[in-house]
C-alpha positions as CSV (number, residue, x, y, z in Angstrom):
1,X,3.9,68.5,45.2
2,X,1.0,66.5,43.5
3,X,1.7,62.9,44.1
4,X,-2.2,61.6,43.6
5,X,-2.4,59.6,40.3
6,X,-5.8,58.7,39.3
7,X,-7.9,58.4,35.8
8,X,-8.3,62.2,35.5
9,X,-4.5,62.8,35.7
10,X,-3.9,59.6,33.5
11,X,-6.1,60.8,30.6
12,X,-4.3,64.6,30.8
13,X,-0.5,63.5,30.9
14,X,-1.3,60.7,28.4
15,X,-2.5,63.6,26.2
16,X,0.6,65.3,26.8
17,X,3.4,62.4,26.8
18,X,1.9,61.5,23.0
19,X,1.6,65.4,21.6
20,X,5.1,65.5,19.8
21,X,7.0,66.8,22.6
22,X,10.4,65.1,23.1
23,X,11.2,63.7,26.6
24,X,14.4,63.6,28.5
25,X,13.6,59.6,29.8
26,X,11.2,57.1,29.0
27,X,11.1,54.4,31.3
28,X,9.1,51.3,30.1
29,X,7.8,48.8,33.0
30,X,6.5,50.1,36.3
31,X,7.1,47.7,38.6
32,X,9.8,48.4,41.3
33,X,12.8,49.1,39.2
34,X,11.2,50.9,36.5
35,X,9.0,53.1,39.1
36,X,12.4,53.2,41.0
37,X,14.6,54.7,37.3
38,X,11.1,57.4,37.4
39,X,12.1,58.8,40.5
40,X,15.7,58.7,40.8
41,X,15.7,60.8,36.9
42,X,12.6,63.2,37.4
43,X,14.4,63.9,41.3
44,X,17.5,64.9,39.1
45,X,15.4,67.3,36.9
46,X,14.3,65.3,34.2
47,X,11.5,65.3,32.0
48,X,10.0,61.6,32.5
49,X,7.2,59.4,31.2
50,X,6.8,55.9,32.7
51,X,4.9,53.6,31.0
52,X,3.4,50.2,32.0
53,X,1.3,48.0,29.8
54,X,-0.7,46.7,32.4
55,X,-0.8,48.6,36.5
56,X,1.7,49.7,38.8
57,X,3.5,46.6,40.5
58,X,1.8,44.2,37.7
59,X,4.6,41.6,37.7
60,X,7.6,40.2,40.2
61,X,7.1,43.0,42.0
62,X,4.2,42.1,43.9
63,X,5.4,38.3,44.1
64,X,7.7,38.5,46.3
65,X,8.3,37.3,50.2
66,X,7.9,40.8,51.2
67,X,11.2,40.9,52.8
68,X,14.3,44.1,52.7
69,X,17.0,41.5,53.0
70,X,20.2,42.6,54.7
71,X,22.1,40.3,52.1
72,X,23.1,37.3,53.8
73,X,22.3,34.5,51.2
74,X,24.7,36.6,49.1
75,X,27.4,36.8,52.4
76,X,27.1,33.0,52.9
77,X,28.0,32.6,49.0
78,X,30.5,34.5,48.5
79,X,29.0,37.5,46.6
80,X,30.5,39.7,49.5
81,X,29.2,43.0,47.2
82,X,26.0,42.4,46.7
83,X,25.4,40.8,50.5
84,X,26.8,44.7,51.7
85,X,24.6,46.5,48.7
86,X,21.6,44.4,50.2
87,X,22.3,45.9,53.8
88,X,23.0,49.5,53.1
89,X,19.9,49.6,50.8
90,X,17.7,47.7,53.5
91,X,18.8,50.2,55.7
92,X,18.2,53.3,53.6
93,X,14.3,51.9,53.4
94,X,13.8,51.3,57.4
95,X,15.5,54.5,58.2
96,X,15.1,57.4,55.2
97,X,12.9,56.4,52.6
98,X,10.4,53.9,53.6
99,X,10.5,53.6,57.6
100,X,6.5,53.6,57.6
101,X,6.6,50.4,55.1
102,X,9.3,48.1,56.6
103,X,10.2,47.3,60.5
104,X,12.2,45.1,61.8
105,X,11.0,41.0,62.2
106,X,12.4,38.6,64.2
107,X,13.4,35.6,62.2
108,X,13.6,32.6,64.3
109,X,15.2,29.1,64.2
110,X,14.4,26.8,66.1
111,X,16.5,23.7,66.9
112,X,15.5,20.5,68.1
113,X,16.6,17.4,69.9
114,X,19.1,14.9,67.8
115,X,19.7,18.0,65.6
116,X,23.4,18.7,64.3
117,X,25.4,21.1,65.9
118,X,27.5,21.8,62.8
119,X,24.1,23.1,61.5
120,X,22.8,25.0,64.8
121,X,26.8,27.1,64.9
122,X,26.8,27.7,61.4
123,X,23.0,29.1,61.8
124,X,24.1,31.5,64.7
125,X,27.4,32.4,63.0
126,X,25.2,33.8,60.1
127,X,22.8,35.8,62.2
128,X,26.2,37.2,63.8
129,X,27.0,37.6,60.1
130,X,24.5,39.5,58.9
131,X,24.8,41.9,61.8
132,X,28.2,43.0,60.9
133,X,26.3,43.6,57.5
134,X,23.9,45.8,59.4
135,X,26.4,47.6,61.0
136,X,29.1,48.1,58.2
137,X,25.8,49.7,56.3
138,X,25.2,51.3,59.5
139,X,22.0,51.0,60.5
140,X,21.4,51.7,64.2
141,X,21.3,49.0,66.3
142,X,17.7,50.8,67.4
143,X,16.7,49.5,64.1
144,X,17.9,46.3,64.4
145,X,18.7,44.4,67.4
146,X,21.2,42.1,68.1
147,X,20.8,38.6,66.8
148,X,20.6,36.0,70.3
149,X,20.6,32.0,71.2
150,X,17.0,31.5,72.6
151,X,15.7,29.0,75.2
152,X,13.2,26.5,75.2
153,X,10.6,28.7,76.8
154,X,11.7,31.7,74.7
155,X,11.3,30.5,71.9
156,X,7.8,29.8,72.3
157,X,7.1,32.9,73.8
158,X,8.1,34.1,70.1
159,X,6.6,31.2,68.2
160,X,3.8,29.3,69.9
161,X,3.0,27.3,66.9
162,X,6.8,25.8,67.1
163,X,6.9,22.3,67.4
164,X,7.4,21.7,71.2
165,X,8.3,17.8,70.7
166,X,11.9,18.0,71.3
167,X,12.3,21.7,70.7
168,X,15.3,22.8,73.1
169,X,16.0,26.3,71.9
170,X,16.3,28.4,68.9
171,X,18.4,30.8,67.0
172,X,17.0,34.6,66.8
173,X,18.1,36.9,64.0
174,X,16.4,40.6,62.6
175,X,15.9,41.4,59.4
176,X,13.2,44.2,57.4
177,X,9.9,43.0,56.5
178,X,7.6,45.1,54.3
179,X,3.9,45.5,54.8
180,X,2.9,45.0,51.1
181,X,5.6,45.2,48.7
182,X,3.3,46.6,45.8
183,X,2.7,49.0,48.6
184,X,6.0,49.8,47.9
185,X,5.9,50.6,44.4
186,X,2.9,52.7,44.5
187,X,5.1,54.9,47.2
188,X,7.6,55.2,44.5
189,X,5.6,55.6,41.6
190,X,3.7,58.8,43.3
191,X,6.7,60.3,44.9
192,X,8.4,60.1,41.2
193,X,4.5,62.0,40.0
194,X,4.9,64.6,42.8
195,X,8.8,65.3,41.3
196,X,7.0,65.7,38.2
197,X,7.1,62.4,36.3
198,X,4.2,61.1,33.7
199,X,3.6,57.9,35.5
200,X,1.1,56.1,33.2
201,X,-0.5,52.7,33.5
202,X,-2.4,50.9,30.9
203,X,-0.1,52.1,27.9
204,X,1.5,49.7,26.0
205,X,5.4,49.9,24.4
206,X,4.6,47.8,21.1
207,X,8.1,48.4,20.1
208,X,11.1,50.4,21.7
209,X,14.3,51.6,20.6
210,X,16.8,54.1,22.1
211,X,14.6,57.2,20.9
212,X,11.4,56.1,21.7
213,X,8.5,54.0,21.2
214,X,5.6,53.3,19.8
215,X,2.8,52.6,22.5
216,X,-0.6,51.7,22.7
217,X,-3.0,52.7,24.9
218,X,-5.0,49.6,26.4
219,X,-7.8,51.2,27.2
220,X,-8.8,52.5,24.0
221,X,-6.5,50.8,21.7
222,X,-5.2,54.1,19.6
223,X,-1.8,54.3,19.4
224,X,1.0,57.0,19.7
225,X,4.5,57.6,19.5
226,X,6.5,59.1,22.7
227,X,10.0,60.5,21.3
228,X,12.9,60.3,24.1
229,X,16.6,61.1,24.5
230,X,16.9,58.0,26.1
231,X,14.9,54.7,26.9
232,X,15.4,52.2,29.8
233,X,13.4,49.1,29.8
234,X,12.6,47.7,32.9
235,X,10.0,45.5,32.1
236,X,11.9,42.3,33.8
237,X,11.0,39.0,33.0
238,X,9.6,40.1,30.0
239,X,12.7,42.7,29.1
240,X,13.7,40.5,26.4
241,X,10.8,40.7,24.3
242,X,11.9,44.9,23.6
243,X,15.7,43.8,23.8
244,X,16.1,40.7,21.5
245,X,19.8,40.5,22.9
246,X,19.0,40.0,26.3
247,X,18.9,36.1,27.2
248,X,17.5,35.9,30.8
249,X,16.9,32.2,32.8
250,X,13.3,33.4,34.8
251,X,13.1,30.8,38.1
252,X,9.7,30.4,39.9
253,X,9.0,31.5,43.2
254,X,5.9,29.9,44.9
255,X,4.3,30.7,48.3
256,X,1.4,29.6,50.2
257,X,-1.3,32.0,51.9
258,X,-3.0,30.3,55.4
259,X,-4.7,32.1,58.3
260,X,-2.6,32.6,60.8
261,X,-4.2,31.3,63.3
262,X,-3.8,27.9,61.7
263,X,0.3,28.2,62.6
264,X,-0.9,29.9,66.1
265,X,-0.6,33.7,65.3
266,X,3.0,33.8,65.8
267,X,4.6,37.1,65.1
268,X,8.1,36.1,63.4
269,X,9.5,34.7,60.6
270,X,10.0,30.8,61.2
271,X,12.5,28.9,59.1
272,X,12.5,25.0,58.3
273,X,15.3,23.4,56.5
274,X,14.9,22.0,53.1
275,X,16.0,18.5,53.4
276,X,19.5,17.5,51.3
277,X,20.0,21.8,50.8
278,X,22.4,23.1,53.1
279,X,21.5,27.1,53.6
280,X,18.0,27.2,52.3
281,X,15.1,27.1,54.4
282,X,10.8,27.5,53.8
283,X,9.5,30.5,56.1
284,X,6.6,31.5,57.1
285,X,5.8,35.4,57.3
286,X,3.1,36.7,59.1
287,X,0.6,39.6,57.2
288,X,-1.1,42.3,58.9
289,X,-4.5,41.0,57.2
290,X,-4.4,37.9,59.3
291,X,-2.6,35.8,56.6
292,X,0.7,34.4,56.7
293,X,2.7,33.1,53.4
294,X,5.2,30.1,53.5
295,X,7.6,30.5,50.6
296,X,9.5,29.6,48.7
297,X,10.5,27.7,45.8
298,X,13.1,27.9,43.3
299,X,12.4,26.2,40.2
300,X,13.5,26.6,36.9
301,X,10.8,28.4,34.5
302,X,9.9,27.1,30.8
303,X,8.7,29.8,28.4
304,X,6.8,31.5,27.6
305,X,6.2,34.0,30.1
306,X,2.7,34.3,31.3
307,X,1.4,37.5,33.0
308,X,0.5,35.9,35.7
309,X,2.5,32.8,37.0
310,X,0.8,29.8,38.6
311,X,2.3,27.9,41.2
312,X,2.4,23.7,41.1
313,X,0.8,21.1,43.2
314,X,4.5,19.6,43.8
315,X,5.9,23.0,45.1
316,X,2.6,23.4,47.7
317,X,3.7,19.8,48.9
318,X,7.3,20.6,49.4
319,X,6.7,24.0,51.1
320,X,3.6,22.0,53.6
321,X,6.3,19.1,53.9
322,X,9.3,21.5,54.7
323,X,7.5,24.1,56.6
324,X,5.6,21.2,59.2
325,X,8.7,19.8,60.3
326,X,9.1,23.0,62.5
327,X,5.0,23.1,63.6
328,X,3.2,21.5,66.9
329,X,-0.1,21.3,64.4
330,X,0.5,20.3,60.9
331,X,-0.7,21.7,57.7
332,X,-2.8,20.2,55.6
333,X,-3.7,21.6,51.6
334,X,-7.0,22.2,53.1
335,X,-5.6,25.1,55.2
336,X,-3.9,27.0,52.0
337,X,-7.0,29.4,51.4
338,X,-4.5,30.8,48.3
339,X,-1.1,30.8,46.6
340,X,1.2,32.6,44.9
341,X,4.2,32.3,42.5
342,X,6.7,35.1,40.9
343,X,9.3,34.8,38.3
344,X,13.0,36.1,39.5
345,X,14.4,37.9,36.3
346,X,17.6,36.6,36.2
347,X,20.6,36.8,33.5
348,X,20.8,33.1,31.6
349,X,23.9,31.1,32.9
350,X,24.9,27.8,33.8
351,X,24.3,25.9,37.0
352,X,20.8,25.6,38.9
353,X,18.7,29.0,38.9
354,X,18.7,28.9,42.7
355,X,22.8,29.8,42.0
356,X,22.1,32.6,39.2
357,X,23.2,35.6,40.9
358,X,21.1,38.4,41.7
359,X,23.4,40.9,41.2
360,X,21.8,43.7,38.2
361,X,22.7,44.5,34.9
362,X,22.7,47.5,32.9
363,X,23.0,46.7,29.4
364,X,23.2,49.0,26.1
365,X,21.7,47.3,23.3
366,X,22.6,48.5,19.1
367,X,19.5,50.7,19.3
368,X,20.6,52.7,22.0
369,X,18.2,51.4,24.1
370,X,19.3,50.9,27.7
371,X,17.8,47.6,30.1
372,X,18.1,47.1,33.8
373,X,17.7,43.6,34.5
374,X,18.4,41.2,37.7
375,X,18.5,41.9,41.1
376,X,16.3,42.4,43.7
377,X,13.5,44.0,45.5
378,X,15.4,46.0,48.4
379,X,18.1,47.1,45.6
380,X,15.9,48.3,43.3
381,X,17.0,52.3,43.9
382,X,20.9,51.6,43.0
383,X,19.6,49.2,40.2
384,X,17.8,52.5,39.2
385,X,20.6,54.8,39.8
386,X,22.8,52.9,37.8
387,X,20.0,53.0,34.8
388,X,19.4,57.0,34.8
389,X,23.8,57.4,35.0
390,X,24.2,55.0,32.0
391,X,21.1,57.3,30.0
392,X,22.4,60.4,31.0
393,X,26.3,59.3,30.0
394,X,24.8,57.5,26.5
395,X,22.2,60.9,25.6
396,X,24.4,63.6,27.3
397,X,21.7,64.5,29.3
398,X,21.7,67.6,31.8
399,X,21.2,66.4,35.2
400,X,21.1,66.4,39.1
401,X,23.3,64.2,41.1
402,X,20.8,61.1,42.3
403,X,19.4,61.9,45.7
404,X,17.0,59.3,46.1
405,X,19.5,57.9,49.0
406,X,17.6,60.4,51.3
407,X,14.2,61.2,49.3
408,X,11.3,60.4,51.4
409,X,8.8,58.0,49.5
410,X,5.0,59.6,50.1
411,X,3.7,58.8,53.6
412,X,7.0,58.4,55.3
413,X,6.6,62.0,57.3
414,X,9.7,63.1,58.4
415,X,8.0,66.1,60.5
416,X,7.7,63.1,63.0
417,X,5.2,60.5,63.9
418,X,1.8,59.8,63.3
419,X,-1.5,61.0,65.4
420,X,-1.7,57.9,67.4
421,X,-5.2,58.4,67.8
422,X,-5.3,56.9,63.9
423,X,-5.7,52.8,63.5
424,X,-2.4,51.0,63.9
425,X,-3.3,49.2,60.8
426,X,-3.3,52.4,58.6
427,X,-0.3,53.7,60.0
428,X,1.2,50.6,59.3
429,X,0.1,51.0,55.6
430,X,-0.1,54.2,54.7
431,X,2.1,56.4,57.0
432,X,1.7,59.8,57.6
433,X,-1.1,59.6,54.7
434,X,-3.4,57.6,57.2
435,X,-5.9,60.5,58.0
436,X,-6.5,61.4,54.7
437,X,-7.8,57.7,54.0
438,X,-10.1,58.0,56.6
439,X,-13.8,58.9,54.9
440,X,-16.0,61.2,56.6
441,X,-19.1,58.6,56.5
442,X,-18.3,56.3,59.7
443,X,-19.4,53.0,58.0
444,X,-16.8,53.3,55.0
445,X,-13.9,52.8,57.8
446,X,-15.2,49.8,59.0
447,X,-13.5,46.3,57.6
448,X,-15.6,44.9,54.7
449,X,-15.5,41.3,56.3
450,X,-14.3,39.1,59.2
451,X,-11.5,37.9,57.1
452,X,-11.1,41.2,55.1
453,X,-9.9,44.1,57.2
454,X,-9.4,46.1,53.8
455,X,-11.9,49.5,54.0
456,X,-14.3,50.8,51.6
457,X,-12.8,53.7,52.7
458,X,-9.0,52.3,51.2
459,X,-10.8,51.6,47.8
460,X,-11.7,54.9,47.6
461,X,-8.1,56.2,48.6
462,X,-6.6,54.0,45.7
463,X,-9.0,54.7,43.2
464,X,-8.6,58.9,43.9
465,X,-4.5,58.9,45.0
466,X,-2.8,55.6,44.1
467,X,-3.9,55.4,40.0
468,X,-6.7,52.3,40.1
469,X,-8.4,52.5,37.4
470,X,-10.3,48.9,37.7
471,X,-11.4,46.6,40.3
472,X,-8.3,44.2,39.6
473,X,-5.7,46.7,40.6
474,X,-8.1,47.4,43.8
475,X,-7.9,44.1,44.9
476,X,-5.0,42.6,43.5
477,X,-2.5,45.7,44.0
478,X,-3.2,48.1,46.3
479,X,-4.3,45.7,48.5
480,X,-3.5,42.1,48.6
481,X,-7.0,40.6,49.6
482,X,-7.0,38.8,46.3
483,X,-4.5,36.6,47.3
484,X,-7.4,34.8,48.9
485,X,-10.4,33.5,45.9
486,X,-12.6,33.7,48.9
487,X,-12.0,37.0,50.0
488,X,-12.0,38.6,46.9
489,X,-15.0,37.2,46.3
490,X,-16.2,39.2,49.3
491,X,-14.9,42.2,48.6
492,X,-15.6,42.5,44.9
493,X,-19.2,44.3,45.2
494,X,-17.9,46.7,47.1
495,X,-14.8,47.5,45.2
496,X,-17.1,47.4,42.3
497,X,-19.5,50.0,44.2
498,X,-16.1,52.3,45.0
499,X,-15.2,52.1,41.3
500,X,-18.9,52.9,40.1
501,X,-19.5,55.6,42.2
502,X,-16.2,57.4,40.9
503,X,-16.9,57.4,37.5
504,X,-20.5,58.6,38.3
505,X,-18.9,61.6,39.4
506,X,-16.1,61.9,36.8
């Protein structure tokens, strides 16, 4: 099974997606969902081309918190479906598809002095909650441990950086936590190439209908038509600009990036109430790169949509204000080294777009054409199961029953564990697929700054297996270090070097 996607491959399947032939599926938008429609159809047997105007993971996708929820939020609302779709998805990824890309993080809540006990029993009451969640989805409590009432001193013994001023104990509760979440949708998108998919980046849909489209390819501007039996779009925020009928409400998610040490390394999730919002809390979430983020915001977003959402001086202040009520050292806007913000594709309705649900849609529209829209990150395969049954019912198509529940994504070995000779940090990102990242010359392993533990040796991994074709989707997608102007300005000699030094060869 072939899962690398690089410019060779690209340039040959592009060839053959635009020669006439008639596909079974063609998914438009490659970020989780529409990576995640790929696999589940060309897993069934299908003949598949995925399209994506821009890279794999381009838009929300790559925005988010990082997190495989177990559905709480939804539990604490009411929306007792989606809170137990949320868990039994969270815990296909940590123990079938995806347990090299998401472990468990303790999530800690730490209460203070003066502090209202109404508040402290309903926080506990949801961590006991959310693990009857866990185990109606059953995922073993080895996955998950059992959520606990901390102690002063055990609390800082999880987070040091807690405010110790009053602090007299704390709420722990577990939840999944992925190492990159674009990380995530390269896994998919490659695992849907190796099942036999056309998975192909930089091709624009400049029109769509329920038979096909008419694309563009970005890189050389000609343009082509791809004929299909059906279409999903699963472009997301901007679904509505192939499906006219589709009215969707985006809100803004904004998060901050600081070093870690600045909040004293502490290795869990740390919540802070939002003042006057009962049940919604800023976090912080610690990276593997030495970064945390503290997120997030919901705020209602005007159009139009850009490609690449900015976040606002207001929401940096409320997530610094929010976030160093529960810190011993303040933050100040001098320790955000970078942000980031994400629109949330959801459905227009009324009320406050922090109350849109997030339950997904599958919609029809009078071309035939079918759009997955809504939802979230950890259910993005039943979002795409319910997209390739609605195509196959609408174009009678001849298919598999969806196995993706117990489909291995690429790197998740299931032979066993990995050589643990390898770097922890590569395991942790790419699985049983660490060795082969490894280069042969020594001094391509070694970090390419003190702040920028990223490889020359990765560059060269994403540019020949995970379908960069530029130094933007180097730095930007397959790793994260441009979340940090400083650091990309670091590393963007050498991922230029990596890039040059490929197409020398090609």
């Amino acid at each position: 099974m072939n899962t690398a996607l690089n410019a060779a491959r690209r340039a040959r399947e592009l060839v053959e997606a635009t020669d006439g032939r008639v596909a079974d599926l063609l998914v438009v938008g490659l970020g989780v969902t529409g990576a995640g429609v790929a696999l589940d159809a060309a897993s069934r047997g299908l003949d598949v081309v995925a399209i994506d105007a821009h890279d794999l993971a381009f838009g929300t996708s790559r925005w988010s918190s990082k997190l495989a929820h177990g559905g709480l939020r939804y539990l604490a609302s009411g929306q007792v479906g989606i809170a137990h779709e949320s868990a039994v998805e969270r815990g296909i990824l940590m123990t079938r598809t995806a347990p090299h890309l998401v472990r468990a993080m303790p999530w800690v809540v730490p209460h203070f002095a003066g502090g209202s006990r109404r508040d402290r029993a309903a926080t506990f009451a949801g961590f006991l909650a959310g693990d009857a969640l866990r185990a109606a989805a059953r995922t073993p409590r080895a996955v998950l441990p059992r959520p606990r009432r901390l102690g002063r001193t055990e609390t800082l013994a999880f987070a040091s950086g807690v405010q110790d001023h009053g602090l007299t104990g704390a709420a722990l509760g577990w939840d999944g936590q992925l190492v990159d979440d674009a990380r995530l949708v390269v896994a998919i998108a490659r695992t849907a190439a190796g099942h036999g998919a056309r998975v192909l980046t930089r091709v624009r849909a400049v029109s769509a209908t329920g038979d096909g489209a008419r694309v563009r390819d970005e890189l050389t501007g000609s343009e082509h038509d791809i004929p299909a039996r059906a279409v999903v779009n699963a472009t997301g925020v901007w679904a509505d600009s192939l499906a006219p009928d589709i009215r969707l409400r985006p809100s803004r998610g904004t998060h901050l990036v600081v070093r870690s040490a600045a909040l004293g390394s502490m290795n869990c999730i740390v919540n802070a109430p939002v003042p006057g919002h009962f049940g919604r809390f800023v976090f912080s979430l610690p990276q593997l790169d030495g970064t945390t983020y503290i997120g997030l915001t919901d705020e209602p977003a005007a159009p139009p949509v850009p490609d690449v959402p900015q976040s606002s001086e207001q929401e940096v202040a409320l997530l610094l204000d929010t976030i160093n009520t529960a810190l011993r050292r303040p933050l100040s806007r001098a320790d955000v080294i970078g942000t980031y913000a994400g629109l949330r594709p959801l459905l227009s309705a009324e009320g406050s777009t922090a109350d849109l649900s997030r339950k997904h849609a599958v919609l029809t529209g009078s071309s035939g054409m079918i759009t997955v829209v809504g939802g979230k990150l950890t259910t993005y395969r039943r979002m795409a199961q319910d997209a390739v049954d609605a195509a196959v019912r609408r174009s009678s198509l001849t298919a598999g029953p969806c196995v993706t529940a117990k489909t291995a994504l690429v790197g998740a070995d299931p032979a066993g564990p990995v050589n643990g000779e390898l770097p922890d940090r590569l395991v942790r990102r790419y699985g049983a697929e660490a060795a082969e990242v490894l280069s042969a010359d020594p001094a391509r392993n070694l970090p390419i700054g003190d702040t920028v533990p990223t490889t020359p040796a990765e560059l060269d991994f994403a540019l020949s297996h995970e379908g960069a074709l530029d130094v933007d989707d180097l730095l930007d997608r397959r790793t994260r270090v441009g979340l940090v102007p400083a650091d990309r300005a670091l590393a963007e000699p050498v991922a230029a070097e990596a890039l040059s030094a490929v197409r020398s060869e090609g």
